[in-house]
C-alpha positions as CSV (number, residue, x, y, z in Angstrom):
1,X,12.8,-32.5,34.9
2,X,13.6,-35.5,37.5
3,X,16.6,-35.7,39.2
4,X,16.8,-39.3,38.0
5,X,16.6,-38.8,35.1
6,X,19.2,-36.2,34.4
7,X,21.9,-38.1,37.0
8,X,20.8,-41.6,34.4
9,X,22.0,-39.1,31.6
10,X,25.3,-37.8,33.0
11,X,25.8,-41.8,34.0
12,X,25.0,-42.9,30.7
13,X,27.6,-40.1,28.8
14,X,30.5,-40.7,31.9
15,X,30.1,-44.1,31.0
16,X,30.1,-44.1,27.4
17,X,33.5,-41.8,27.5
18,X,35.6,-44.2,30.1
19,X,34.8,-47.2,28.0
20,X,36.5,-45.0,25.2
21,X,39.6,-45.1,27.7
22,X,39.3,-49.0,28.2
23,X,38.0,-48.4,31.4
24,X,35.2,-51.4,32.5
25,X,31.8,-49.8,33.6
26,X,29.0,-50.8,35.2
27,X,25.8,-49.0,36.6
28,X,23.4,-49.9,38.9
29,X,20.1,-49.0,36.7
30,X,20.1,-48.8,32.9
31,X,16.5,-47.2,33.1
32,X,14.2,-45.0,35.2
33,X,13.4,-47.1,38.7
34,X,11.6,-44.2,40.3
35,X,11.4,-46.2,43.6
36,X,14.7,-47.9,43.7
37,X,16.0,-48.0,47.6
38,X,19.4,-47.0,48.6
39,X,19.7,-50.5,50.0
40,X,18.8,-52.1,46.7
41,X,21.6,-49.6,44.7
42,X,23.9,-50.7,47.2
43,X,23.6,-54.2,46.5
44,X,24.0,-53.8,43.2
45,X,27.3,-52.1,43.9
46,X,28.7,-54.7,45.6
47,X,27.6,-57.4,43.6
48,X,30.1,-55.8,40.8
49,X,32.9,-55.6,43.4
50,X,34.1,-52.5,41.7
51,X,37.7,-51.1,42.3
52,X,35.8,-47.8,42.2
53,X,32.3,-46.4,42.8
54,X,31.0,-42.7,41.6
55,X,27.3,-41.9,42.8
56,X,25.8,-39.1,40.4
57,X,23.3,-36.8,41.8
58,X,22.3,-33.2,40.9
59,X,20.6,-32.4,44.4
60,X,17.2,-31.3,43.1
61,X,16.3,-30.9,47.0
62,X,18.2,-28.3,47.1
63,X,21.8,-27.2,47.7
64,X,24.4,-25.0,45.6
65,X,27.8,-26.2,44.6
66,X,29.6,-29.5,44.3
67,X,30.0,-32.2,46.7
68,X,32.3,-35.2,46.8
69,X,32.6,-37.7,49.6
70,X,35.6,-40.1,49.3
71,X,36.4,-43.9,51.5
72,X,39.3,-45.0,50.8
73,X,40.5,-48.1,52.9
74,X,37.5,-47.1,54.8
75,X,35.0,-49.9,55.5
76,X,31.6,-47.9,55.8
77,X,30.3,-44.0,55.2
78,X,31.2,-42.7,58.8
79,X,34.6,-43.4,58.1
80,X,34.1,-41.4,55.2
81,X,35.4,-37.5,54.1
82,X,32.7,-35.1,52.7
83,X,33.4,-31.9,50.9
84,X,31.8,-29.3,50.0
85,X,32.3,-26.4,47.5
86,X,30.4,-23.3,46.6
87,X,28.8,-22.7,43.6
């Protein structure tokens, strides 16, 4: 299994139940984009100019756990808080 694939999957469900709350949803790829950049995800993001912004992964490099990073009133990532938590 690809890690895009099964982070498109969990997008696709999250998606589906918000939009059963009223909540407006938008994704940055409806499909498989193997090669799609960072850069190019990110400029998807902000073309949406979402209130909000969750980035699904399921760390198929490796790793164990969850992992969050949060920005609020922040203005880029090094401003941002990571956490980590054991699996």
């Amino acid at each position: 299994m690809k890690e895009r694939k099964i982070s498109l999957d969990i997008a696709e469900r999250t998606k589906t139940k918000l939009e059963t709350l009223g909540i407006e949803v938008s994704l940055t790829r409806t499909a498989e984009e193997p090669n799609l950049p960072l850069s190019t995800a990110a400029e998807r993001v902000n073309a949406f100019s979402p209130d909000f912004v969750v980035s699904i992964h399921a760390n198929a490099g490796g790793g164990t756990g969850t992992e969050a990073c949060h920005t609020v009133g922040k203005v880029n990532s090094q401003d941002s808080e990571g956490r980590t938590s054991p699996k």
